[in-house]
C-alpha positions, 0 to 999 in steps of 0.5 A: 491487498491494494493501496490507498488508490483503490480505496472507494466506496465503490469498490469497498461495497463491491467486495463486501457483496461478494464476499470478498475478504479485502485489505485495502487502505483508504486516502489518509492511513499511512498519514494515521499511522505516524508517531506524531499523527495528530487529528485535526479538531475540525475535521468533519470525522473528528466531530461527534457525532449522534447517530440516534439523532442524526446530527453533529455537534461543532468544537463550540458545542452547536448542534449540526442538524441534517439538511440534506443529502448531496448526490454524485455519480462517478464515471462507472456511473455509481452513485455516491451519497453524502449528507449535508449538515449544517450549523446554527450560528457561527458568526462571532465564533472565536473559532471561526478562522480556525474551523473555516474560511467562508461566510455564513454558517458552516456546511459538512458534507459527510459519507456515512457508508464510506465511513464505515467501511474505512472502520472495517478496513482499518480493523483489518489492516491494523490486525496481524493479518493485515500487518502481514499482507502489508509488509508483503506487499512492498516487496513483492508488487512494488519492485516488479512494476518499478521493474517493469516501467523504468528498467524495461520502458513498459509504461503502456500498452501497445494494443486497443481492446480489454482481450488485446490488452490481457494478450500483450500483458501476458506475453509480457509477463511471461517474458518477465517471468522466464527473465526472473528465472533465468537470473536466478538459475545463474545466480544459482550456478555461480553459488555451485560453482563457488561452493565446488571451488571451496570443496576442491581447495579444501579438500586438496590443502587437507590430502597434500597439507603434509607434501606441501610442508615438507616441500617448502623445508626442503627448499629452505634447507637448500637455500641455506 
């Protein structure tokens, strides 16, 4: 489970090769998810698109044929493609404004790949399953590094080098960890406590209830 920054094609693919079960969301889920959400028309994911014939068709009806592909290399040095399709004639369009703002006709730039596994991310995470995890996940990851980063100032880490990096953050989390317990053996204590006090004076007003009555009678009697 992760959120929408993890959400590549990189690391989609890296999951689904080793056969990884994932319910990571991509840049716009929890914008899909709102009661008012409304696709934009112009959107590249909104046109249709005919998968047989390799070619998009615009909200004037004009066929996008493909023109190409346009490649891209991400720092880890994966290589990301999208195709490139193009429409005939959009000068004059009443739409034109509305589609969009540069001269000639229109270019879209499509990653087929990244788009379907968006579709399988969002089977998963809409599922009961996923709808699960989610709901997990802003309790438990959240609060501790919120924790973690503002309450304890630990926003970096204080070595170089990924075995140096994995030693501070274990210590680290040790140390939180025995800390979390701690509290929770003292919160555990003074609910004992509590709970020993409330057995105490119950059982005392039940063994003396009749003492204590005959008691204050007596001194009513005698200050009449």
């Amino acid at each position: 489970m992760a959120d929408s920054g993890y959400g590549s094609e990189e690391n989609y693919r890296f999951m689904q090769e080793n056969g990884i079960e994932t319910f990571i969301k991509y840049n716009y889920f929890h914008k899909e998810q709102r009661p008012r959400y409304t696709p934009n028309p112009f959107h590249a994911e909104s046109l249709h698109y005919n998968a047989q014939e390799d070619y998009y068709v615009c909200p004037m009806g004009q066929h996008m044929n493909r023109i190409g592909t346009k490649r891209d290399k991400t720092a880890s040095g994966y290589i990301i493609e999208s195709a490139r399709y193009k429409a005939k004639r959009c000068e004059g369009c009443p739409l034109h404004g509305s589609c969009f703002k540069a001269r000639g006709n229109r270019i879209i730039e499509v990653n087929h790949r990244l788009n379907q596994y968006k579709r399988q991310a969002r089977e998963r995470l809409l599922s009961e399953e996923g709808i699960r995890h989610r709901g997990r996940r802003c309790i438990e990851p959240e609060a501790v590094f919120g924790q973690m980063k503002y309450n304890m100032a630990y926003r970096r880490f204080r070595h170089v080098g990924e075995d140096k990096v994995k030693m501070d953050f274990a210590f680290f989390a040790i140390a939180f960890n025995i800390k979390k317990m701690c509290a929770k053996l003292r919160k555990a204590g003074k609910e004992l406590i509590t709970l020993a006090k409330s057995i105490f004076i119950g059982l005392f007003i039940t063994r003396y209830n009749g003492k204590i009555a005959t008691c204050y009678q007596m001194n009513e009697k005698k200050a009449a």
